[in-house]
N, C-alpha and C positions, 0 to 999 in steps of 0.2 A: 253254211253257218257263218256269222258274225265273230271275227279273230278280236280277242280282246288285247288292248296295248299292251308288251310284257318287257320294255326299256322305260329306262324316265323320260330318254326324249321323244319316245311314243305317246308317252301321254302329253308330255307337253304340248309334243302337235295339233295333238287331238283338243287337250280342253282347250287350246288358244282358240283355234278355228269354231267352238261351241261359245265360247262364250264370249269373242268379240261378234257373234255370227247373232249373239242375243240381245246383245244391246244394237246392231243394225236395224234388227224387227222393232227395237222398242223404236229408235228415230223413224222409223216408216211406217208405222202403223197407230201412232199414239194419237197425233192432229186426229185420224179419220176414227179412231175408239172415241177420243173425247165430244167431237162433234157427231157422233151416229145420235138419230132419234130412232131407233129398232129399239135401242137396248137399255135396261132400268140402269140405274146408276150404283145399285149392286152387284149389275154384267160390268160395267163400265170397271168397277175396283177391281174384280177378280182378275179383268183382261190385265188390268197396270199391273197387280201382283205377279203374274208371271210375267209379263214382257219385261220387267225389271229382276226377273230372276238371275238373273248372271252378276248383277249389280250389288247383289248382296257382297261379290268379293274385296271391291271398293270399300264397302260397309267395313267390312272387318279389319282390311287393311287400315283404315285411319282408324280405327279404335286399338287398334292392337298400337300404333303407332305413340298413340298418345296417354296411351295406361300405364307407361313407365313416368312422364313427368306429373301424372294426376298422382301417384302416388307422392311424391313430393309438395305438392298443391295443397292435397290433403292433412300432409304432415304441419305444411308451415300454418292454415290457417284453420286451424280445429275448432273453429265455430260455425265453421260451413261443412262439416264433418257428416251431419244430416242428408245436405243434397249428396251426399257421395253414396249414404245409405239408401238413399232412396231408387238411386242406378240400379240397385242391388235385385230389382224386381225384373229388368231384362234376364239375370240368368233363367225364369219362365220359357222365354222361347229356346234356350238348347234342352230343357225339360218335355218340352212339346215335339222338340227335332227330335229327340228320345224315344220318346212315345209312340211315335209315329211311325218310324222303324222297328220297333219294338212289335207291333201288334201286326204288322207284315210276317216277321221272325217267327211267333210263336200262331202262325196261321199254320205256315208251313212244317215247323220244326217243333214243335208243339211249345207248350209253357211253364215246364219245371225247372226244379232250382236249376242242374245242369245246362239245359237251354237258356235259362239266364244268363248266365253268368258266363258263360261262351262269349251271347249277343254283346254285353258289357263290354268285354274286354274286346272283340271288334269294333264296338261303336267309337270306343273310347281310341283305338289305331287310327281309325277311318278319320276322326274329328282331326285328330293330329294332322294327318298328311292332307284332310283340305284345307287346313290353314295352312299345312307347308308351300302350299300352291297358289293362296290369295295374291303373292306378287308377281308373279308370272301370269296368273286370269284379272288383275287388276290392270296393268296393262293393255292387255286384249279387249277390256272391257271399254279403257279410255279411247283406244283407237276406234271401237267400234261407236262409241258415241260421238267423236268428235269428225267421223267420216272418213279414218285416214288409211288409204287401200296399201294393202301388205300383199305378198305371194302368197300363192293357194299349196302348203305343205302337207303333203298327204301322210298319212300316217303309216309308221312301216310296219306290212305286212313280213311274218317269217315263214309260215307255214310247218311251223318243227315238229309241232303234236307229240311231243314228247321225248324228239332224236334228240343230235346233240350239234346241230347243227352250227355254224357260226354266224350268232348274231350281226356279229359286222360286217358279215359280206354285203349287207342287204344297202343299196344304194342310199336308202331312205334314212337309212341310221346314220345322226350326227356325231362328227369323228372328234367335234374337238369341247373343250370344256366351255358351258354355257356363261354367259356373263352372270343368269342370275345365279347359279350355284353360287358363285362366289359373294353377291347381293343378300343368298338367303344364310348362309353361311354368317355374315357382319349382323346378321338379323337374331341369329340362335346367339351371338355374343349375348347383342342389344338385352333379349329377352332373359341370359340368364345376370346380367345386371340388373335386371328387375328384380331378379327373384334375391339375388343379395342386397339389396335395397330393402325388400321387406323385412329383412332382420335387424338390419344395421340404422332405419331410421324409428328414431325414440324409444324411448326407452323398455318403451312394452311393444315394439314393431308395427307393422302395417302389413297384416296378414290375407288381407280381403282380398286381394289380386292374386294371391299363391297359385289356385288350382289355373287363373287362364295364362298366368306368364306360362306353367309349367307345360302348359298343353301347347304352347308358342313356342317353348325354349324346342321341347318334343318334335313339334312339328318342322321345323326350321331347319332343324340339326338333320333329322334324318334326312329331310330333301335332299340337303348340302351333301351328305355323306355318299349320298346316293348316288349324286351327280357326279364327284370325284371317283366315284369306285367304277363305275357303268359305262362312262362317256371315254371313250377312243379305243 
């Protein structure tokens, strides 16, 4: 059986080498999707939708990046207030990323209040820590786009199955503290300056951003915390 990563720098290992390893497929396979004549131009979208599936971490990264100075943007000129509302129609796809997990969930586990409201409060963990992770796969993602060849870090195996083994012996576990820990860490600041921003600009705030700083300030922090407590 399949050992799942149970350190932060397990996972890190892991999703670096997935998802710069996704954005390699998209450069090596995208010229020969867009040029096939086999495939309708319906195949042709679906293949980029996934070949670009890692690339989503990029996505988030620069929007998460740039949602603390829109709200400022927004504040100073309130006659473009509308296009701000109109953004408002993306939160649709984490409704769909919702959904979609959701009706997996109650296949298996069925679908009453309890199994809801379970699913909720994982989904609602889950979102956090893969945005805690967009800068660490955002990287991975650049290197695998831009071609740039890194070592092959295999993911550490422990085998504990439940002993009490010591995680650190294991050669593969990294001993010393991660640059990004301290990256995502300046990042959980960033995000909860946002969230004090929304009260403190004008006089009735700027509340519209609250639920995704909070899911950012969330995500970021825990990473950070993660990596300090875990790492050596």
């Amino acid at each position: 059986k399949a050992e799942l990563p149970i350190t932060l720098n397990a996972i890190r290992s892991q999703q670096f080498r997935w998802n710069k390893g996704g954005a390699e497929n998209f450069q090596k396979m995208i010229r020969k999707v867009l040029r096939s004549r086999q495939h309708s131009p319906g195949v042709k979208l679906n293949a980029l939708v996934h070949l670009l599936n890692s690339t989503m971490f990029l996505n988030v990264m620069i929007m998460a990046l740039l949602s603390v100075p829109v709200l400022f943007i927004k504040a100073q000129f309130q006659h473009l207030s509308f296009l701000f509302d109109l953004g408002s129609i993306f939160i649709f796809s984490t409704l769909i990323f919702y959904y979609c997990y959701w009706f997996v969930h109650r296949t298996i586990f069925g679908s009453g209040i309890v199994s809801f409201i379970y699913y909720t409060k994982r989904f609602v963990l889950f979102y956090c820590l893969v945005i805690g992770f967009s800068i660490h796969n955002s990287v991975a993602v650049l290197e695998g786009h831009l071609g740039k060849k890194s070592a092959f870090i295999r993911t550490p195996k422990f085998n504990i199955k439940g002993s009490k083994k010591n995680i650190n012996q294991n050669k593969y576990q990294g001993k010393k503290t991660s640059i990004y820990t301290l990256i995502e860490f300046i990042f959980a600041l960033y995000f909860l300056f946002g969230l004090y921003s929304a009260f403190d600009l004008n006089t009735n705030g700027e509340f519209w951003l609250i639920p995704f700083h909070l899911l950012l300030f969330i995500g970021f922090s825990s990473i950070s915390i993660f990596g300090l407590r875990k790492t050596g």
